[in-house]
N, C-alpha and C positions, 0 to 999 in steps of 0.2 A: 402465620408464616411471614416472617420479616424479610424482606430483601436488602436491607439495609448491609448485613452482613450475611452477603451469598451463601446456600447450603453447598456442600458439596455436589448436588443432582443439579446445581444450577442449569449447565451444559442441556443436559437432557429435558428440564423444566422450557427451556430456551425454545427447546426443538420440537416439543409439543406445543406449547403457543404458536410460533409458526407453522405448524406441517396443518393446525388448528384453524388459524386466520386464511391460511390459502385453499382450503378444502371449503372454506365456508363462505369468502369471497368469490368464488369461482360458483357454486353453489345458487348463490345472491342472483350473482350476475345474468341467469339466462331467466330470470324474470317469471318461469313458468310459478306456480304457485308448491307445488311440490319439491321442486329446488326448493324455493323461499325457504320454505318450511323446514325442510334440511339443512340449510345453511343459517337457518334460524336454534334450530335444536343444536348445533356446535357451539355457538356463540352462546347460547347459554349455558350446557355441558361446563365450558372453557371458564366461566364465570363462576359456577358453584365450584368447579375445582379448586384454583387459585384467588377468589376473591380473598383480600385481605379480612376477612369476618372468624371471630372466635367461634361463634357460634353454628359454624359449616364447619368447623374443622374436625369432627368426629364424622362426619357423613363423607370427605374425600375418599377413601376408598371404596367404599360403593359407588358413590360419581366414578372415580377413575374405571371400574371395570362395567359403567354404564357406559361410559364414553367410546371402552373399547371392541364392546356388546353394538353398541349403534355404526362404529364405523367399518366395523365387518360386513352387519347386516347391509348398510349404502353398500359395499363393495360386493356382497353378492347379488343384490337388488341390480347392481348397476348391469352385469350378465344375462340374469335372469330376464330382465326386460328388453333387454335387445337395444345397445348402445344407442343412443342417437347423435350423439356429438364422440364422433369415435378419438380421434386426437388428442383432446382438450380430456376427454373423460379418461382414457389411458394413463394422462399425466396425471391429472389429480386423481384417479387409484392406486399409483403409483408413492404419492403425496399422503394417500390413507394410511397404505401398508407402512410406510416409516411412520406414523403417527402411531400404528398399533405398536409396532416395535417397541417404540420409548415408549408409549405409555404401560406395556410389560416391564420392562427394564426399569420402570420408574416404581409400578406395585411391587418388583422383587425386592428393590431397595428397603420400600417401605417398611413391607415385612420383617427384612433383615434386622434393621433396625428399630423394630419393637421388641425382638426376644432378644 
């Protein structure tokens, strides 16, 4: 995938890198080991998606609905465990669910445009 000359899903490419970097930076930031790890598993996600490599480019759409497989699970994990940082974890659930969004809107695409 070239970005040299934008695809059309650029917009939404756009929006998943960030809703991407801020779920994962936030993630990073409280240092527990299980964050880590999570904010670890996005950043790589984020990589095998869009890394510019010929040879990952048959596997993004399994990445894509891994990605969107892991960020539901964090969002029900985040319930399930009993919020700890209630504020801060709201926002970035909040920052998930639009990541799920595009990154549906972005498999639909794909689709579309295979057949």
């Amino acid at each position: 995938m070239s970005l040299q000359y934008p695809p059309a899903g650029y917009p939404v490419m756009s929006g998943i890198i960030l809703t991407t970097l801020i779920t994962a930076i936030v993630h990073l930031s409280f240092g527990i080991p299980l964050f880590v790890l999570n904010g670890l598993g996005y950043l790589g996600l984020l990589v095998l998606l869009y890394a510019p490599l010929a040879g990952l480019e048959r596997f993004r759409p399994a990445v894509r609905y891994v990605l969107i497989g892991y960020t539901v699970l964090t969002i029900v994990l985040y319930f399930v465990m009993g919020p700890p940082f209630m504020a801060v974890g709201l926002l970035t659930k909040a920052v998930e669910l639009v990541l799920v969004i595009l990154l549906v809107l972005e498999a639909s695409r794909a689709r579309s445009a295979d057949r």
